[in-house]
ZAMARGU-4260 file (C-alpha; in steps of 0.2 Angstrom, whole numbers, plus 5000, padded with zeros to 4 digits):
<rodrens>
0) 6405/4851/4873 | 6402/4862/4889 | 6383/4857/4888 | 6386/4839/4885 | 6399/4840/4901
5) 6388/4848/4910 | 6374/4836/4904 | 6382/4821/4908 | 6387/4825/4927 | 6369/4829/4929
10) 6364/4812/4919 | 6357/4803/4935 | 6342/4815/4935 | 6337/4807/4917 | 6326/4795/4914
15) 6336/4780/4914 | 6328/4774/4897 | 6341/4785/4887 | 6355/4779/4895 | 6352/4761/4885
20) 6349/4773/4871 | 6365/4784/4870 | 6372/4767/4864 | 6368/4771/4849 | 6377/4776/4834
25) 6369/4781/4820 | 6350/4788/4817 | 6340/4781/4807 | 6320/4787/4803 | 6306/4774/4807
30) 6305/4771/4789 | 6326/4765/4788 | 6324/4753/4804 | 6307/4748/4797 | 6318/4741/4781
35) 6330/4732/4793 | 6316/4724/4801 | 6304/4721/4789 | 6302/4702/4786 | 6286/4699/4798
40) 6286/4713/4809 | 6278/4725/4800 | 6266/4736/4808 | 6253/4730/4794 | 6256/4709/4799
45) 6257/4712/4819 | 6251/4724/4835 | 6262/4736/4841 | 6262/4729/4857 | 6257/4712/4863
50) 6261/4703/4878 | 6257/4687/4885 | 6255/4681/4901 | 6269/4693/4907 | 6274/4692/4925
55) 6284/4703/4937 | 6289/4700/4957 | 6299/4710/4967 | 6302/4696/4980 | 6286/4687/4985
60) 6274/4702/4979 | 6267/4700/4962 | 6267/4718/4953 | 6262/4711/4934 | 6252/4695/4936
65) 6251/4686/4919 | 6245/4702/4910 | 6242/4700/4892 | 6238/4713/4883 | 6236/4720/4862
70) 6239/4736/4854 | 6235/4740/4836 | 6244/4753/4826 | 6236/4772/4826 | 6229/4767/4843
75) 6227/4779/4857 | 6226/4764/4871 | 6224/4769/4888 | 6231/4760/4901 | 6223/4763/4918
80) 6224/4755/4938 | 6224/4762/4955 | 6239/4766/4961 | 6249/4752/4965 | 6240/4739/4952
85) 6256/4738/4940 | 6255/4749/4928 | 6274/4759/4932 | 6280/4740/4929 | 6272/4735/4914
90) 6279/4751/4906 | 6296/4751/4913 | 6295/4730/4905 | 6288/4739/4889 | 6304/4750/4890
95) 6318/4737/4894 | 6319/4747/4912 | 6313/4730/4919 | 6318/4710/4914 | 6301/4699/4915
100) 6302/4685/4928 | 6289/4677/4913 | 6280/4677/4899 | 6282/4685/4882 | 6284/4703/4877
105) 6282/4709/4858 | 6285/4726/4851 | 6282/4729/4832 | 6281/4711/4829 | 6298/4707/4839
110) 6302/4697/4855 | 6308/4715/4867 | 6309/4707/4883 | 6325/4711/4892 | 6339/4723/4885
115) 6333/4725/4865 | 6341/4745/4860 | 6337/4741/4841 | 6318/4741/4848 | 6320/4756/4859
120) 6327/4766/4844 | 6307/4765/4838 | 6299/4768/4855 | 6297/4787/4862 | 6294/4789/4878
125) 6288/4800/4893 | 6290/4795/4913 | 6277/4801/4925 | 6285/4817/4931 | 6302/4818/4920
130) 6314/4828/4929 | 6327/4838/4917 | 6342/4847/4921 | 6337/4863/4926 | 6351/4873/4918
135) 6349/4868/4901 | 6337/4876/4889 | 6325/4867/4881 | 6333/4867/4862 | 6348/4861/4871
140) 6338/4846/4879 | 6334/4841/4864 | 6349/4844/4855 | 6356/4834/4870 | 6344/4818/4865
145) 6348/4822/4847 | 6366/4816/4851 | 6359/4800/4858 | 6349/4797/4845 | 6365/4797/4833
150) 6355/4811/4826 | 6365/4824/4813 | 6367/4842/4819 | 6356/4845/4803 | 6343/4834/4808
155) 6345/4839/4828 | 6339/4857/4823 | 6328/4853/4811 | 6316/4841/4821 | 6318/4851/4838
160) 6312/4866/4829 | 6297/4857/4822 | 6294/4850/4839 | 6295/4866/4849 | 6283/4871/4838
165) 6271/4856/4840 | 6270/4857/4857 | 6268/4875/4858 | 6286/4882/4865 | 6290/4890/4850
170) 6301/4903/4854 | 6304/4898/4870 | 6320/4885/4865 | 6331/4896/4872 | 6324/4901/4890
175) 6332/4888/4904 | 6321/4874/4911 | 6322/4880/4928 | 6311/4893/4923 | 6298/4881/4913
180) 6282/4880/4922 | 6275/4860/4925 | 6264/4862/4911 | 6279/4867/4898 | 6291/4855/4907
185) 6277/4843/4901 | 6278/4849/4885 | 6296/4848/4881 | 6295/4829/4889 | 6284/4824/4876
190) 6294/4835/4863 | 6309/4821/4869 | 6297/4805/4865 | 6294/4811/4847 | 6314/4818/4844
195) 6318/4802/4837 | 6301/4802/4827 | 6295/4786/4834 | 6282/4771/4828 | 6275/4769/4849
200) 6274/4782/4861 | 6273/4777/4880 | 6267/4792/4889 | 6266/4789/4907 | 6253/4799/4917
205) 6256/4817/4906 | 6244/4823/4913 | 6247/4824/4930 | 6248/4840/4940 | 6243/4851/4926
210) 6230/4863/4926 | 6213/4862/4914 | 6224/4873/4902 | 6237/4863/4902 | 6227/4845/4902
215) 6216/4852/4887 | 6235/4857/4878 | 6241/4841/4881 | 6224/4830/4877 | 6228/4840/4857
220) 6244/4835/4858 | 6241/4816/4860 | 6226/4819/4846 | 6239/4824/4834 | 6254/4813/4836
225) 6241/4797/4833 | 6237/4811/4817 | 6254/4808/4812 | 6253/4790/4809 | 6261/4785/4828
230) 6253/4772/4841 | 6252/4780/4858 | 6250/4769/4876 | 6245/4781/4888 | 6245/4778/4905
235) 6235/4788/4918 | 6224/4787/4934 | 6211/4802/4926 | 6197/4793/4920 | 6188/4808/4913
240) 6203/4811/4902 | 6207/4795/4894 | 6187/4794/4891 | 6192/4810/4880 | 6208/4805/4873
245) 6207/4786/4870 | 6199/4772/4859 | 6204/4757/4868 | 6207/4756/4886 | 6215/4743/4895
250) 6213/4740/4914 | 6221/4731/4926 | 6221/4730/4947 | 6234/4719/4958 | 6245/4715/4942
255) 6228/4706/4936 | 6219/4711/4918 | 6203/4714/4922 | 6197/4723/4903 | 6205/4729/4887
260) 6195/4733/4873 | 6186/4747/4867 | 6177/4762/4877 | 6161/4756/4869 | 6164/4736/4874
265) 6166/4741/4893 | 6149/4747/4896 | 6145/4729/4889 | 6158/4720/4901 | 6158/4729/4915
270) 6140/4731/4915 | 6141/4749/4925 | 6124/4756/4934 | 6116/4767/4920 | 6103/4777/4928
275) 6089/4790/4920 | 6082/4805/4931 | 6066/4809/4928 | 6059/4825/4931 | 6040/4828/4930
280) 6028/4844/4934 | 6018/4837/4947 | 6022/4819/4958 | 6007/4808/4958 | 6005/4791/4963
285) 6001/4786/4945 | 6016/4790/4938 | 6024/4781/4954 | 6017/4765/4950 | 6017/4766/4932
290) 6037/4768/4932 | 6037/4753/4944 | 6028/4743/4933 | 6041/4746/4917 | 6053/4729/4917
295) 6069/4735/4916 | 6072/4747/4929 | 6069/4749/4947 | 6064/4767/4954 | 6066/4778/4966
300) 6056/4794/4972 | 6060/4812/4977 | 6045/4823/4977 | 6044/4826/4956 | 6060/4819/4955
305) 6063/4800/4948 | 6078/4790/4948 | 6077/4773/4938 | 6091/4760/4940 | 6091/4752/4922
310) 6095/4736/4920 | 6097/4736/4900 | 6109/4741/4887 | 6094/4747/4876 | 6088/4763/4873
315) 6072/4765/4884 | 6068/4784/4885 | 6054/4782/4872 | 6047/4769/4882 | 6047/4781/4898
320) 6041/4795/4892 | 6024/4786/4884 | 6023/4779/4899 | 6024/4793/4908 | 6011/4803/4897
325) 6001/4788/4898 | 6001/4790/4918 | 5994/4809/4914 | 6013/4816/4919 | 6022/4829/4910
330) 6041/4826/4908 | 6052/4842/4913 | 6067/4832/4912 | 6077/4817/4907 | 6094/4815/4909
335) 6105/4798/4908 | 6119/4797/4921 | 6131/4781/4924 | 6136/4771/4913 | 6153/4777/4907
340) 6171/4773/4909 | 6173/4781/4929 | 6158/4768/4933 | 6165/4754/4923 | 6182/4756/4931
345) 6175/4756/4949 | 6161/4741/4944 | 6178/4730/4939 | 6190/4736/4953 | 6177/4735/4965
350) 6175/4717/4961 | 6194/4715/4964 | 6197/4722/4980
</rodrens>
């Protein structure tokens, strides 16, 4: 009881989603509360997530501006904004942290807008930067969450053993937070989302302040709990990792959806600057002229270097290079640059600002 005391007197320094949680009695897997609620709000009949025109103020400033949103089952949806654009209230709605002034909320098929714990027994979730009470050690975190959860003794130990292990702190369960670096302190947050083995995981920004190691550790990490069967929503503001980590991306500015779809529907959408360097043996007038008579791209020079500005979606580099042997030029080089998620995401903020 001495680590639940001493828990409980340091409980303010816990995200506050658990608090709603510890209501809770009794566990159950996903596959018992799936049963209780099975009668249209199955994962098979309805997205994960799905909001409609959902809309949060704090006084006269619009945070979540009629955002409507899907996420399918066994996604890894990213969810991405500059700072400031929402996303913190849209997940804190997603959790039942927040009430919305409008609009619907659905998770697994049912209304969870407002104050729904049966809903939140099948959500894990991570906050940006969770901050844990240093004197416990991390098998007692979890064995802390456990209780929350209504989870047996049995069941505690079983599933935090398995989880150290997933997310490589196996035999560290016993050392004291305190001593955890950022990365393992990341580590054992997500190792709280999954304790209860949940159908949606909200991870918010788990990447953040961790090293290359420690972003590669936590991108195989995301990779396998999607493995598992779960849903992740995956909030971040590195574009370069969610282009790695995600298959549908969502993104929103000013509380305002500006995409969501696939990583392969943006390019199409956003209509990012693709752009192919060209580099040649010898410049020569010929080649010049030649490249600025092809349709779809404009062009600009640097010595044997070329830079055209495409203006298709197609696959052109055929048509440059017989053109360019055409013009007597030899090709050293051809690389495509643009065109990916960091242009797309700056072509629709852009427009926004």
């Amino acid at each position: 009881m001495l680590v639940r005391e001493q828990f409980i007197a340091n409980f303010k320094q816990v995200p506050s989603f658990f608090r709603v949680v510890r209501a809770r009695k009794k566990y159950n897997s996903p596959s018992q509360l799936g049963a209780q609620f099975s009668q249209g709000n199955s994962l098979l009949d309805s997205p994960v997530i799905q909001t409609q025109d959902l809309t949060k103020s704090y006084g006269s400033r619009v945070a979540v501006n009629h955002l409507s949103l899907t996420v399918e089952a066994k996604q890894i949806h990213g969810f991405l904004g500059p700072n400031g654009a929402g996303k913190t209230t849209t997940i804190k709605m997603l959790v039942g942290l927040l009430t919305p002034d409008s609009g619907s909320l659905k998770i697994l098929g049912m209304d969870a807008a407002g104050d729904k714990p049966k809903i939140r027994q099948r959500i894990g979730y991570m906050p940006e930067l969770p901050k844990f009470p240093k004197h416990l050690t991390g098998g007692e975190l979890l064995d802390v969450y456990g209780r929350m959860y209504g989870m047996s003794k049995e069941e505690r130990k079983r599933r935090a053993a398995e989880l150290l292990k997933m997310v490589g702190l196996e035999g560290r369960g016993r050392d004291k937070i305190g001593k955890y670096s950022k990365g393992m302190q990341q580590r054992i947050g997500i190792a709280q989302a999954l304790l209860s083995d949940p159908e949606l995981v909200i991870l918010d920004e788990p990447s953040i302040g961790l090293d290359p190691v420690g972003m590669v550790e936590v991108r195989d990490m995301v990779k396998g709990i999607v493995k598992g069967g779960q849903t992740v929503f995956f909030s971040s503001h590195l574009l370069a990792e969610v282009q790695q980590i995600c298959d549908h991306v969502t993104i929103i500015n000013n509380g305002l959806t500006l995409f969501t779809g696939t990583l392969e529907d943006i390019a199409a959408v956003a209509m990012p600057s693709r752009r192919l360097v060209l580099e040649v043996q010898k410049a020569s007038d010929s080649v010049l002229q030649t490249l600025k008579a092809l349709p779809f791209a404009t062009v600009e020079a640097n010595g044997n270097v070329y830079t055209l500005h495409l203006n298709t979606k197609d696959d052109v580099r055929a048509d440059i290079s017989r053109a360019v042997s055409g013009a007597g030029g030899v090709i050293l080089k051809m690389q495509e640059e643009g065109g990916g998620l960091e242009d797309a995401f700056m072509s629709l903020v852009g427009k926004e600002s």
